[in-house]
MIDOSE-1310 file (N, C-alpha, C; in nm, 2 decimals, decimal comma, always signed):
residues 83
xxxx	+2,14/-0,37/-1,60/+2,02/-0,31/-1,64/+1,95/-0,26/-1,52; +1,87/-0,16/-1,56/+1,79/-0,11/-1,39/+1,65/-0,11/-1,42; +1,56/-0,11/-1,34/+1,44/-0,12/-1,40/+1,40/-0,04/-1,30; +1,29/+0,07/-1,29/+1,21/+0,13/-1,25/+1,06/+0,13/-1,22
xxxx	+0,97/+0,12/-1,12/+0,88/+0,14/-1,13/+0,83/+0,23/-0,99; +0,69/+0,28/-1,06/+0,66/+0,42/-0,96/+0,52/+0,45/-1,06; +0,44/+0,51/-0,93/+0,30/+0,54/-1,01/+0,36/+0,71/-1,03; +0,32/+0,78/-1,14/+0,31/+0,91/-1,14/+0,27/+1,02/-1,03
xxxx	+0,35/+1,07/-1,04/+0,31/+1,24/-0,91/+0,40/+1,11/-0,77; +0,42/+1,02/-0,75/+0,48/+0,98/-0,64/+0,62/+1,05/-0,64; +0,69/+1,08/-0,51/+0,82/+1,08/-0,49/+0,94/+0,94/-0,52; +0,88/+0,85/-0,45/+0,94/+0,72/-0,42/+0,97/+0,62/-0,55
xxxx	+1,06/+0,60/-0,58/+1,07/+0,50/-0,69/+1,18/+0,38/-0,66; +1,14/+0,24/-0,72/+1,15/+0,15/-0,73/+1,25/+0,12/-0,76; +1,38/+0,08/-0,77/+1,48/+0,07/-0,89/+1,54/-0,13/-0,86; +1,56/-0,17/-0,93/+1,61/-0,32/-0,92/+1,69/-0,31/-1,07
xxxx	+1,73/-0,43/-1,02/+1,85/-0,47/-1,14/+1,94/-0,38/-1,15; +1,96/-0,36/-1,00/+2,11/-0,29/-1,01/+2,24/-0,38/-1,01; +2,37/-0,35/-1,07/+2,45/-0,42/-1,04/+2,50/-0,42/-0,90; +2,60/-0,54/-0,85/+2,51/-0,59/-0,72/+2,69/-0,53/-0,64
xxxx	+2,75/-0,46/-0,76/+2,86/-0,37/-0,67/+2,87/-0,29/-0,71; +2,70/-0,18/-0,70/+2,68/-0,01/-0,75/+2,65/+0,00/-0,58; +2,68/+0,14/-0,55/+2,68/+0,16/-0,44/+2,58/+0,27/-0,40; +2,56/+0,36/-0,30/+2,45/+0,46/-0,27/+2,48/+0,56/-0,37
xxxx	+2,58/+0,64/-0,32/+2,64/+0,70/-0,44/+2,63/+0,71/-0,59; +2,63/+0,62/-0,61/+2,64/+0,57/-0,79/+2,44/+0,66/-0,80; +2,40/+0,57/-0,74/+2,24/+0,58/-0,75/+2,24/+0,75/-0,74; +2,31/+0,82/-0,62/+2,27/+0,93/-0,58/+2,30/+1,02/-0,74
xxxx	+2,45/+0,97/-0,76/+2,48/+1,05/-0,90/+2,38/+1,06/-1,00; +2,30/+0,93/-1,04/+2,24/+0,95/-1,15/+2,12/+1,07/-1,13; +2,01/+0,99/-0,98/+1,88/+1,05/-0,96/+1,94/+1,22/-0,97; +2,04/+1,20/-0,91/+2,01/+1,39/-0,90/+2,02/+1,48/-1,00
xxxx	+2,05/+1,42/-1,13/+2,01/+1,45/-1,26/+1,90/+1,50/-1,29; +1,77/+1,44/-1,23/+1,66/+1,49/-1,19/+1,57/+1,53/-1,08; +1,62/+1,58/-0,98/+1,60/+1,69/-0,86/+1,70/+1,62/-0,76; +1,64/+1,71/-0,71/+1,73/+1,65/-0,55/+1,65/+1,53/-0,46
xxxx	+1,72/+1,43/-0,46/+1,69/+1,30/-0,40/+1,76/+1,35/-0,22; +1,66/+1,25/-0,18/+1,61/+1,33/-0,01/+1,67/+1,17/+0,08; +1,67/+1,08/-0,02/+1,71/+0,93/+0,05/+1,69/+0,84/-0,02; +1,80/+0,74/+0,01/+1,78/+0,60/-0,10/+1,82/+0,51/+0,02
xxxx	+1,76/+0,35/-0,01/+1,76/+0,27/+0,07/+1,77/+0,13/-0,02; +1,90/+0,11/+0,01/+1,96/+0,01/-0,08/+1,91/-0,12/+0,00; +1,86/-0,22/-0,05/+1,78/-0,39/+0,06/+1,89/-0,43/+0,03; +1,92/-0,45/+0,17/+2,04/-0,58/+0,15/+1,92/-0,71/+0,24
xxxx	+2,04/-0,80/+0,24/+1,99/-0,93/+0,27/+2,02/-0,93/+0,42; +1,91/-0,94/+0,50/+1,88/-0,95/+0,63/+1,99/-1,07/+0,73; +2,01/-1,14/+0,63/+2,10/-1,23/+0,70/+2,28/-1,21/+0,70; +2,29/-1,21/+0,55/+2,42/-1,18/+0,51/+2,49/-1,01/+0,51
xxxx	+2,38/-0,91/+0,48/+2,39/-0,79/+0,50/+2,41/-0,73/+0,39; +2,48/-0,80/+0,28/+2,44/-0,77/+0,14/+2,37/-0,72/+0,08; +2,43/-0,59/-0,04/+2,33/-0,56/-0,14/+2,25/-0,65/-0,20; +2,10/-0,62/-0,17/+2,04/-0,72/-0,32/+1,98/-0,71/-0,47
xxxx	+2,07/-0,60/-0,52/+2,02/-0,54/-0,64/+1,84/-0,45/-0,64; +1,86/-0,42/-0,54/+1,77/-0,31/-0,54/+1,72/-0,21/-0,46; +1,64/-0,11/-0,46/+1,66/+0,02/-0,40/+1,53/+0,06/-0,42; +1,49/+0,15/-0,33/+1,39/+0,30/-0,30/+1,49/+0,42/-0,28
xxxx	+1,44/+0,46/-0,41/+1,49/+0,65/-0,39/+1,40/+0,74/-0,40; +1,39/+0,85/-0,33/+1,30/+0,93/-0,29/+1,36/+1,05/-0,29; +1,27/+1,13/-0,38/+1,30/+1,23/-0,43/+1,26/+1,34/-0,37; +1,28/+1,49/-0,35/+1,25/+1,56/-0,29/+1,06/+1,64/-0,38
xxxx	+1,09/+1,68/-0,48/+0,91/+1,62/-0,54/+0,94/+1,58/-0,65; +0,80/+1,50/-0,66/+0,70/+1,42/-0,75/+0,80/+1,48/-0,91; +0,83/+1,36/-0,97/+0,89/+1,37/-1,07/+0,91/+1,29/-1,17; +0,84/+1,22/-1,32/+0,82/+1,20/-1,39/+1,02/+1,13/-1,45
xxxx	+1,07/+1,04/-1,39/+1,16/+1,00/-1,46/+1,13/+0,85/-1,57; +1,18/+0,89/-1,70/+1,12/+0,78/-1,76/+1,28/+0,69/-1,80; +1,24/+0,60/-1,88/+1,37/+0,49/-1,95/+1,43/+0,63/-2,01; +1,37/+0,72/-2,11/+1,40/+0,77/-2,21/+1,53/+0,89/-2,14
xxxx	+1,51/+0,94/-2,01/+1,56/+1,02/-1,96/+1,75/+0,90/-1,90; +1,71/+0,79/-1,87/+1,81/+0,74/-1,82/+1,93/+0,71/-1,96; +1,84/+0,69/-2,05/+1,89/+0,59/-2,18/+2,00/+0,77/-2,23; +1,94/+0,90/-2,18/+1,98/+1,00/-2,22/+2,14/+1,00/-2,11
xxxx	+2,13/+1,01/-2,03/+2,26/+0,99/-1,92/+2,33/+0,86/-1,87; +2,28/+0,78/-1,98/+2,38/+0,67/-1,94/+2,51/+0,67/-1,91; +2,57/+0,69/-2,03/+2,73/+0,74/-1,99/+2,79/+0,81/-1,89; +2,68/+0,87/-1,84/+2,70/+1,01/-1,71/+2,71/+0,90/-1,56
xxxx	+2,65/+0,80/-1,55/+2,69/+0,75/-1,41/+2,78/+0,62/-1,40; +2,82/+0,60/-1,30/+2,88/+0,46/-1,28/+2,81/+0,34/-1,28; +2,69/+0,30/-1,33/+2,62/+0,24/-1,30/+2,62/+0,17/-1,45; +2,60/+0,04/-1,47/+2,60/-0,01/-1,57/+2,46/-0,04/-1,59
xxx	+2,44/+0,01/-1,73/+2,29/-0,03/-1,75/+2,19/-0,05/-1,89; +2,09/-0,12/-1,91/+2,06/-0,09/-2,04/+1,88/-0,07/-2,08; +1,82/+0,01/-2,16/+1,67/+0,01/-2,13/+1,67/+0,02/-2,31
């Protein structure tokens, strides 16, 4: 499951509840569905180095992605998920 949050008109969005062996890529495939993403920054764990199921992707502009748009392209990325 992925969850998203982001105030409207922002570039930057939130994403967590990724699965914890989706990689940049996977993320890059979906967002670019809807514009061109400019950079994502997967948090791993400071000590271990590890993914930790979540991310900042940043889009090139301000862009209104909702559940409804993901729930439409599910099957389109590697990324297991459910809204």
């Amino acid at each position: 499951m992925i969850t998203m949050k982001n105030r409207p008109g922002t570039r930057e969005l939130y994403v967590s509840d990724i699965s914890f062996q989706a990689e940049e890529e996977d993320l890059r495939k979906l967002f670019v569905l809807f514009g061109t993403v400019t950079s994502i920054h997967m948090v791993k764990d400071p000590k271990s180095g590890r993914f930790k199921g979540s991310a900042f992707v940043r889009m090139a502009t301000p862009a209104p992605v909702s559940y409804t748009h993901l729930r439409a392209h599910e099957t389109g990325s590697g990324i297991s998920y459910a809204v």
